[in-house]
TIZA-955840 format. One line per field, with one value per residue (C-alpha): residue number from 1; residue in three letters; x, z, y. Coordinates in steps of 0.5 Angstrom, whole numbers, padded with zeros to 4 digits. Each point is the difference from the previous one (the first is absolute). Layout:
N
k = [NUM | ...]
r = [ALA | ...]
px = [X | ...]
pz = [Z | ...]
py = [Y | ...]
***
This chain:
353
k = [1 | 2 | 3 | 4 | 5 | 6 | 7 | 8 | 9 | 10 | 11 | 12 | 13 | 14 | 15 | 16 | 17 | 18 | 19 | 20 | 21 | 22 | 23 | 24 | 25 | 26 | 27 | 28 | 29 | 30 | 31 | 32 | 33 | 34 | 35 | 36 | 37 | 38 | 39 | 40 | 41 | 42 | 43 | 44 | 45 | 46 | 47 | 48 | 49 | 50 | 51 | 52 | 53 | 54 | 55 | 56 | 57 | 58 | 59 | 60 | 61 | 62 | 63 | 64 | 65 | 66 | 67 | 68 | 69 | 70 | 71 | 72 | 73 | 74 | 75 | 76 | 77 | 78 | 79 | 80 | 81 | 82 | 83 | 84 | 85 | 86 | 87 | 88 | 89 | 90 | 91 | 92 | 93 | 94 | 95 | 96 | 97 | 98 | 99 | 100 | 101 | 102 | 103 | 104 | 105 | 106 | 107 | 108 | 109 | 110 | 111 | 112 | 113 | 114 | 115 | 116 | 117 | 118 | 119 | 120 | 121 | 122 | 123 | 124 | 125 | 126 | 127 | 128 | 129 | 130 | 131 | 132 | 133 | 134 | 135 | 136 | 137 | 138 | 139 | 140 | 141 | 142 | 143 | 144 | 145 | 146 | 147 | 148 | 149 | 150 | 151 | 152 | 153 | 154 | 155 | 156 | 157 | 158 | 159 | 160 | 161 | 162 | 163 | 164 | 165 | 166 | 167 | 168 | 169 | 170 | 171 | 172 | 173 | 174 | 175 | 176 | 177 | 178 | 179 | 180 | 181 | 182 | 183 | 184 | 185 | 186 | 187 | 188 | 189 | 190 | 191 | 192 | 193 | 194 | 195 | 196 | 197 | 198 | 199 | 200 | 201 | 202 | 203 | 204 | 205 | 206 | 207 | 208 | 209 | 210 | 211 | 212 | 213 | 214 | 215 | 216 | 217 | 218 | 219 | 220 | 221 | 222 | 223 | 224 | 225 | 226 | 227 | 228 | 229 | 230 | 231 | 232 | 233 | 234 | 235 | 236 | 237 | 238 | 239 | 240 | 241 | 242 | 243 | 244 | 245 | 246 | 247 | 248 | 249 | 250 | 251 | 252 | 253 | 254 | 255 | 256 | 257 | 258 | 259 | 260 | 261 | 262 | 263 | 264 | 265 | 266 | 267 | 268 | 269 | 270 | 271 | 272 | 273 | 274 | 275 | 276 | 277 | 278 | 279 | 280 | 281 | 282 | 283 | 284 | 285 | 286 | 287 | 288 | 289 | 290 | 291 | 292 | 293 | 294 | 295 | 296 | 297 | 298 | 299 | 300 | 301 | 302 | 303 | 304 | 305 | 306 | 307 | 308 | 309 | 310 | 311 | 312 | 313 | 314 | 315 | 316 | 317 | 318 | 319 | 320 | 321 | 322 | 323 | 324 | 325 | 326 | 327 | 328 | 329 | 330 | 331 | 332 | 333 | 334 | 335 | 336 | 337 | 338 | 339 | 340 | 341 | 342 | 343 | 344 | 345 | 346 | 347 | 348 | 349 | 350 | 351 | 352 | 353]
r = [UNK | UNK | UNK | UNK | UNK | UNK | UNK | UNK | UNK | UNK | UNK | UNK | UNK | UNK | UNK | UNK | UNK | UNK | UNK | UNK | UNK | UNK | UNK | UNK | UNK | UNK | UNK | UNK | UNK | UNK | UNK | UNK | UNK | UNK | UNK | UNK | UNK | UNK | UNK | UNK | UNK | UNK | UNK | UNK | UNK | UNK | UNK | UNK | UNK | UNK | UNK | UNK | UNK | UNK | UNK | UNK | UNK | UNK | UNK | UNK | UNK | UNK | UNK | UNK | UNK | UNK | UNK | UNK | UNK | UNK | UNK | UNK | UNK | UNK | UNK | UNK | UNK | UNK | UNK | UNK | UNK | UNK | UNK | UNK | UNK | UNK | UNK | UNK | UNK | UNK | UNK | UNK | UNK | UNK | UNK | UNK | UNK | UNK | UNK | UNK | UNK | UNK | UNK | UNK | UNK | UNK | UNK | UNK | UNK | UNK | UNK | UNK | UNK | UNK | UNK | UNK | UNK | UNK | UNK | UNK | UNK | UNK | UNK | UNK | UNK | UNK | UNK | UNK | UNK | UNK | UNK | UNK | UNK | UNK | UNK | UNK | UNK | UNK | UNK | UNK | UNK | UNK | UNK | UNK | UNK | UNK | UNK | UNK | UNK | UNK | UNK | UNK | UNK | UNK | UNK | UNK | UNK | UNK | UNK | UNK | UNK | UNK | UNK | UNK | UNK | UNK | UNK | UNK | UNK | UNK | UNK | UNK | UNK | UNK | UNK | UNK | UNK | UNK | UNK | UNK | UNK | UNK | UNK | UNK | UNK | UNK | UNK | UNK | UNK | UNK | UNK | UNK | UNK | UNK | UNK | UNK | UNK | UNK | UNK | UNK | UNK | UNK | UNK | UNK | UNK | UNK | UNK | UNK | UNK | UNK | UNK | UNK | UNK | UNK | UNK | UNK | UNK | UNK | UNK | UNK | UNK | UNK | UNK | UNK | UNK | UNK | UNK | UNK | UNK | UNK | UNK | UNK | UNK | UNK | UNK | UNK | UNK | UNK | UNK | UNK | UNK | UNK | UNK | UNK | UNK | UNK | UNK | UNK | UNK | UNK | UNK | UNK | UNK | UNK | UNK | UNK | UNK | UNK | UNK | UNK | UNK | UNK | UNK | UNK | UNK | UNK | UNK | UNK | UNK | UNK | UNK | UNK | UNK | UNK | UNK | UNK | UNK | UNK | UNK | UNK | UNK | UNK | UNK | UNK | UNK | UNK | UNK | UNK | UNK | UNK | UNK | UNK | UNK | UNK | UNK | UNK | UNK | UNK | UNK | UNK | UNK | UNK | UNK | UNK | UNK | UNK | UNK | UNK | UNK | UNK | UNK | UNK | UNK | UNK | UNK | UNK | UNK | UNK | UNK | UNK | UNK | UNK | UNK | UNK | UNK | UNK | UNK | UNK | UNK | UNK | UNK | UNK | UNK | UNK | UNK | UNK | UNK | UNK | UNK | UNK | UNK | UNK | UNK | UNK | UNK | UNK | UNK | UNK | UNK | UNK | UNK | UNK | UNK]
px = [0239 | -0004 | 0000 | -0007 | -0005 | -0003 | -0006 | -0004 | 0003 | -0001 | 0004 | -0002 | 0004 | 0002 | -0005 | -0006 | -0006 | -0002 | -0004 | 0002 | -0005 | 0005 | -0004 | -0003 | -0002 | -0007 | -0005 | -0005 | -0004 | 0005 | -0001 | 0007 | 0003 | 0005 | 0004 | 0000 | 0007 | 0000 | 0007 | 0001 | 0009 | 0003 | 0003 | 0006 | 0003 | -0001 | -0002 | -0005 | -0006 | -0005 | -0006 | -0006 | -0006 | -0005 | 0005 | -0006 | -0005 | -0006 | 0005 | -0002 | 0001 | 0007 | -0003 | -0003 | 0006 | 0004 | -0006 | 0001 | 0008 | 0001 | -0005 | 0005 | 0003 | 0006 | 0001 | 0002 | 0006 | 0002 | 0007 | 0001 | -0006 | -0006 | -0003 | -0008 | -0003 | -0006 | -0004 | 0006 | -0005 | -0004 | -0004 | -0002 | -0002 | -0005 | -0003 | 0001 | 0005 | 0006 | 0002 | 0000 | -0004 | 0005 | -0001 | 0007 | 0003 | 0004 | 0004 | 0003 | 0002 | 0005 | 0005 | -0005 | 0002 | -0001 | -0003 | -0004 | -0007 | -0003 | 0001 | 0008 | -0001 | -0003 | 0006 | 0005 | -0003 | 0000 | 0007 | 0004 | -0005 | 0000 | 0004 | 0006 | 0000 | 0000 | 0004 | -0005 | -0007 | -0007 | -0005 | -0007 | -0004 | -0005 | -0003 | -0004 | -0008 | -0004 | 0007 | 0004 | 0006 | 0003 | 0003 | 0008 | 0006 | 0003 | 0007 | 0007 | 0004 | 0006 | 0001 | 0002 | -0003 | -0006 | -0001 | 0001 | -0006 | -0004 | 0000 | 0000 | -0007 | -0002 | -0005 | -0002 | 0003 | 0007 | 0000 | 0007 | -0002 | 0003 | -0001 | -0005 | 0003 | -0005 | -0001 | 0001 | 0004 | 0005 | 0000 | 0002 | 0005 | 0003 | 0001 | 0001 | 0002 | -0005 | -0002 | -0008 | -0005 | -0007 | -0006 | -0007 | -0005 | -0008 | -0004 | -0001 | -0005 | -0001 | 0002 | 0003 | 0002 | 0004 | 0004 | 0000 | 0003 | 0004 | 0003 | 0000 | 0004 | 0006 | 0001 | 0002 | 0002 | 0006 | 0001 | 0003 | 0004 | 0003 | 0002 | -0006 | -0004 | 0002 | -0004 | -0004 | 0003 | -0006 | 0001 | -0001 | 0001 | -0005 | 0005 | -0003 | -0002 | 0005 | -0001 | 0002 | 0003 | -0004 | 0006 | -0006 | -0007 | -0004 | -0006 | -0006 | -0004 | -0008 | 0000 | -0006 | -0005 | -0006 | -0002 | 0005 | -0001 | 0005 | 0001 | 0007 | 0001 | 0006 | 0006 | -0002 | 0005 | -0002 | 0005 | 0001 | -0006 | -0006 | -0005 | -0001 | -0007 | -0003 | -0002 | -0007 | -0005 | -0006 | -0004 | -0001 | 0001 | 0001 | 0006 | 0008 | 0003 | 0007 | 0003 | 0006 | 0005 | 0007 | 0006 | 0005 | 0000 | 0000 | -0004 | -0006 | 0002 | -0004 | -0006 | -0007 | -0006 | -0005 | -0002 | -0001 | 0007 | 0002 | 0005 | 0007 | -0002 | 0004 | -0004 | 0005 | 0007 | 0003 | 0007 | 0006 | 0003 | 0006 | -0006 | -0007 | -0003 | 0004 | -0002 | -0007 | 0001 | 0004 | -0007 | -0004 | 0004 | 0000 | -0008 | -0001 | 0006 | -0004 | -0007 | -0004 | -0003 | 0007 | 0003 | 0000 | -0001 | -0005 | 0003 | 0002 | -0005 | -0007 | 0001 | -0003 | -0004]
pz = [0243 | -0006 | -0006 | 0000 | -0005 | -0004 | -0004 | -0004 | 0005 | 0007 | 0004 | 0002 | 0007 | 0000 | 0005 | -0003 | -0005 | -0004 | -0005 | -0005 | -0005 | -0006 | -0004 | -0007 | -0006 | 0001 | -0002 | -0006 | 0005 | 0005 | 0005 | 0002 | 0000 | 0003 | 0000 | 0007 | 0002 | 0006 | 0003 | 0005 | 0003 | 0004 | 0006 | -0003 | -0006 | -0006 | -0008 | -0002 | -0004 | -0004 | -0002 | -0004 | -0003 | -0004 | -0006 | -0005 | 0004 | -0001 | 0003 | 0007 | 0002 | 0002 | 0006 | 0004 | -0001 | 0004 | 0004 | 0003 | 0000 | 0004 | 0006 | 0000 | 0008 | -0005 | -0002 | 0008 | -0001 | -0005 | -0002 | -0005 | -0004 | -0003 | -0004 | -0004 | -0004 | -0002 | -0005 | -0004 | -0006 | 0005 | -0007 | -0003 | 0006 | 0001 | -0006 | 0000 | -0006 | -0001 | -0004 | 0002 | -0002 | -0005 | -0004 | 0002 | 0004 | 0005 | 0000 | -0006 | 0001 | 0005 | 0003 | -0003 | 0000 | 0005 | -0007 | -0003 | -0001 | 0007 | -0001 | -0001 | 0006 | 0005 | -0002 | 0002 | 0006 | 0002 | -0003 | 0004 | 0007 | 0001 | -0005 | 0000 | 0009 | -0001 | -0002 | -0001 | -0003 | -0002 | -0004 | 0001 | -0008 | -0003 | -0006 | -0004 | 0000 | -0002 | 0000 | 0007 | 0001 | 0005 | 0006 | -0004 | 0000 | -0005 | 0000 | -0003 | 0003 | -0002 | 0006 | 0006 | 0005 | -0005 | 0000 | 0006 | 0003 | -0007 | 0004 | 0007 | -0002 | -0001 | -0006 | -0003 | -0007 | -0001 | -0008 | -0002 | -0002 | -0005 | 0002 | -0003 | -0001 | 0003 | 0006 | 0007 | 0000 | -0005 | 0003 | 0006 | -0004 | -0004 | 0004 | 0007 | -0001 | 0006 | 0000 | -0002 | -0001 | -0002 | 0003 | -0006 | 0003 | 0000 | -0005 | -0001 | 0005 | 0003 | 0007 | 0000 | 0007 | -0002 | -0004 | 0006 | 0005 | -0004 | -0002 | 0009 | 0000 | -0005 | 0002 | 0006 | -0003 | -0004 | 0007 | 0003 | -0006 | 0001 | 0007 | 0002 | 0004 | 0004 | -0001 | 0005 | 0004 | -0001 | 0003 | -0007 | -0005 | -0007 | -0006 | -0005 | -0007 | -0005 | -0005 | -0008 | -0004 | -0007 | -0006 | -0005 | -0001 | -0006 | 0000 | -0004 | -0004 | -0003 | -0008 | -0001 | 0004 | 0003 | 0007 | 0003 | 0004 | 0004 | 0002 | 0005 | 0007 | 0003 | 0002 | -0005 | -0003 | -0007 | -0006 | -0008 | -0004 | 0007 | -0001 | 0003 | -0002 | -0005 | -0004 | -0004 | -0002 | 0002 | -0005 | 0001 | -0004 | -0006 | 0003 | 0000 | 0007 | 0001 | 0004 | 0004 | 0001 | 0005 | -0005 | 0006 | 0006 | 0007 | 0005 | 0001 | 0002 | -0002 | -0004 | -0002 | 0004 | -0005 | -0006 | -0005 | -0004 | -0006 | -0005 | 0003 | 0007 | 0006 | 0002 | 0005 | 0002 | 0001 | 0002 | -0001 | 0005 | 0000 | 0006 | -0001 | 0004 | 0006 | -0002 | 0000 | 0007 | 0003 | -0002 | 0004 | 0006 | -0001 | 0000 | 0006 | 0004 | -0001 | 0000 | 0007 | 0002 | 0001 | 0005 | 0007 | 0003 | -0003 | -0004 | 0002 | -0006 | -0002 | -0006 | -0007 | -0004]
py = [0247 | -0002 | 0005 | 0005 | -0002 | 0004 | 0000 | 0006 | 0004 | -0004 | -0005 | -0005 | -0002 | -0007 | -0004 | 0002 | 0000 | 0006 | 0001 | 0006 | 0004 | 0001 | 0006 | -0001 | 0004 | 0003 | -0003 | 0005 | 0001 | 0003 | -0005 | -0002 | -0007 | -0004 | -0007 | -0003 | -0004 | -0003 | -0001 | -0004 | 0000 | -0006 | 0002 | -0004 | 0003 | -0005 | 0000 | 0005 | -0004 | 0005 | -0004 | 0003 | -0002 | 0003 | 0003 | -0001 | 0003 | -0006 | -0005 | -0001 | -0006 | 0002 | 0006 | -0006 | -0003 | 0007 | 0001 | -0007 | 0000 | 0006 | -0003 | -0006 | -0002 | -0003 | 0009 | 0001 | -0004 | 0003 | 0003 | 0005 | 0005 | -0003 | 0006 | -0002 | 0004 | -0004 | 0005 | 0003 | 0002 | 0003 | 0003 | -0007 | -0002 | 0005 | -0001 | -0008 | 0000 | -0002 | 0007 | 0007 | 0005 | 0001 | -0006 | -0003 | -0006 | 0001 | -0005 | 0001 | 0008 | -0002 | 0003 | 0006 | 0008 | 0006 | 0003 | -0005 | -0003 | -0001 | -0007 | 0002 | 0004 | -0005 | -0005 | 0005 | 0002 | -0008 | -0001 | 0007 | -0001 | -0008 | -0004 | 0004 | -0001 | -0009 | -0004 | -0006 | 0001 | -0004 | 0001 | -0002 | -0001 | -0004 | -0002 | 0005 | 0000 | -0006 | -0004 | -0004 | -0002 | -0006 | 0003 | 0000 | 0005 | 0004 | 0001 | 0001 | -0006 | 0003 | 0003 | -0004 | 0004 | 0000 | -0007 | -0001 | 0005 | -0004 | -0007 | 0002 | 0003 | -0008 | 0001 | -0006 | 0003 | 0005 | 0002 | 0003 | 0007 | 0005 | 0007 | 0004 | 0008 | 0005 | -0005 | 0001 | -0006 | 0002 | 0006 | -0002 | -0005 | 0005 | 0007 | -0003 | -0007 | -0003 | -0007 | 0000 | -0006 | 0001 | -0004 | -0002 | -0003 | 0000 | 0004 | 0009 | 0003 | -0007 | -0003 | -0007 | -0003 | -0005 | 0006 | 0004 | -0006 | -0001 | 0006 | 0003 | -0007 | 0001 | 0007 | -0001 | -0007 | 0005 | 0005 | -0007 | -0002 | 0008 | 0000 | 0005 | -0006 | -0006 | -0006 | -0002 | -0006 | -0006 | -0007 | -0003 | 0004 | -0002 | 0001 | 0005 | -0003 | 0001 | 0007 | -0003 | 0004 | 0000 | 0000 | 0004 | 0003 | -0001 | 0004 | -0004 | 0005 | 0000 | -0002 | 0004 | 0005 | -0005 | -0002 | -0005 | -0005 | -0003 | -0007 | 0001 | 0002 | 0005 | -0003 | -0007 | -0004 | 0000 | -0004 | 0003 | -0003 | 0001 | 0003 | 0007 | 0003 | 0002 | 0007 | 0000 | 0005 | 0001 | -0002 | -0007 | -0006 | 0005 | 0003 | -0001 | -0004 | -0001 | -0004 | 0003 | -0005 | 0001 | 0000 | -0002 | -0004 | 0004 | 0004 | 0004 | 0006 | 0005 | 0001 | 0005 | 0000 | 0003 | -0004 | 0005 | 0000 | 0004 | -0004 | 0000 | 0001 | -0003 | -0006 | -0004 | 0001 | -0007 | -0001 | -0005 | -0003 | -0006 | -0004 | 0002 | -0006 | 0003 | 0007 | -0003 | -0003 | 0004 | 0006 | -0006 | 0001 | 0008 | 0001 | -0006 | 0004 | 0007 | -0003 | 0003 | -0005 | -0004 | 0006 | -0003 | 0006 | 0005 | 0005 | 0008 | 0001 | -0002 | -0003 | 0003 | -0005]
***
């Protein structure tokens, strides 16, 4: 007999798909609110997964990639549990920003309190109803507005379970994280000791598709390498490109406030010495232009998307890696592998251009 599974005072029977409206705050105009948590059971005992997106509310991309997970055929094999919550700061995502109301980050109020902020509350209620219920969890961001980043895994490779869910995922780039206190990831680390990887990719309030494929196909990805699906049996089986892990970031930033323009593209391999862009003002051949030069050798994996800079803002986020001519290849095969027009057979969704 399979232990009942609970969630906000509702079981969910194993074989089946259900969708559970946890209660929220009320809005000031007091219209009620909740968080809707999707939980779908195997009817094999197995790993209980919580993938979650949208912890700041303008982060979107992570909702179409829940959106298309759950219509996956891969998830009628499943074993175990998978729980999504594809809106957690549902109040964020109502007003297209990655804060609540109350001008706080989520993500850096975990693992919260019955008796604090709104953002302390919300992080609690997301702790106590789905993460102290798994034993695996993902989470789903992107780059803040106006800023991208290349399709990467965050994680602590510390823990072995850890690593071994960060490379299953495939993404082209795996950077060795430290935990940041206050986020869900070091809640999940240090209350529950549950293995937990964060997913970044593509820009705020922004569809990317290469982003979105690439994250509905490392998520199942990782279910294979936990025990909760079983490959498909192919006749020829095409090797997955190899995900490096970066030895360390460096984020370059704008000497001086100006107009930037930008001469490298994402996921380009640059040496120290190359020429990034350059930062000048607006004034003409009377004004000051500098340029921005790379101060270490590596690969482009994040970057601004506006090119109106303040001094000291981040332009670009490049990453050491011991073989960036591989990294750089291994991306190539990436992109063409999760390029629509290379699929033999039309995809389950239309793709976003």
């Amino acid at each position: 007999m399979s232990e009942p599974f609970i969630l906000a005072g509702q079981e969910v029977l194993p074989g089946t798909n259900t969708i559970i409206d946890v209660p929220l705050p009320d809005l000031y105009t007091h219209s009620s609110l909740s968080m809707p948590v999707q939980v779908i059971r195997g009817k094999q005992e197995g790993p209980i997964l919580f993938v979650s997106a949208a912890v700041h509310g303008d982060e979107i991309n992570g909702v179409e990639i829940i959106r298309r997970l759950v219509k996956s055929k891969s998830l009628s094999r499943m074993k175990g549990t998978l729980i999504t919550v594809p809106i957690v700061n549902v109040y964020g995502f109502l007003n297209q920003s990655r804060y609540l109301p109350d001008r706080r980050d989520l993500n850096r109020c975990f693992p919260g309190s019955v008796k604090g902020s709104l953002a302390a509350r919300l992080a609690k209620l997301f702790m106590t109803e789905v993460v102290q219920q798994c034993t695996h969890g993902i989470d789903l961001h992107t780059a803040a507005i106006h800023r991208d980043n290349l399709p990467q895994i965050r994680a602590d490779l510390s823990n072995q379970v850890t690593e071994q869910m960060a490379l299953a995922f495939n993404a082209p780039v795996v950077v060795n994280s430290g935990l940041i206190e206050g986020s869900l990831r070091y809640a999940c680390s240090t209350e529950k000791n549950l293995p937990i990887i964060v997913y970044e990719a593509g820009e705020a309030l922004r569809f990317d598709e290469f982003s979105i494929r690439a994250g509905v196909k490392g998520i199942l990805s990782v279910m294979q390498s936990i025990g909760m699906l079983t490959p498909p049996k192919r006749k020829t089986k095409k090797k997955a490109p190899e995900p490096f892990v970066a030895r360390s970031t460096l984020w370059v930033r704008a000497p001086q406030s100006g107009i930037f323009r930008m001469t490298v593209s994402m996921g380009k391999h640059v040496f120290e010495g190359d020429l990034l862009g350059a930062v000048a003002t607006p004034y003409g051949e009377d004004g000051k232009e500098t340029d921005i030069i790379s101060p270490i050798s590596g690969i482009i994996i994040g970057r601004t998307n506006l090119p109106l800079v303040s001094e000291g803002e981040a332009l670009f986020h490049i990453a050491r890696f011991t073989r960036p001519k591989d990294v750089v290849d291994n991306l190539e095969a990436f992109q063409l592998d999760l390029d629509p027009a290379s699929d033999e057979a039309p995809p389950e969704d239309l793709p976003i251009i």
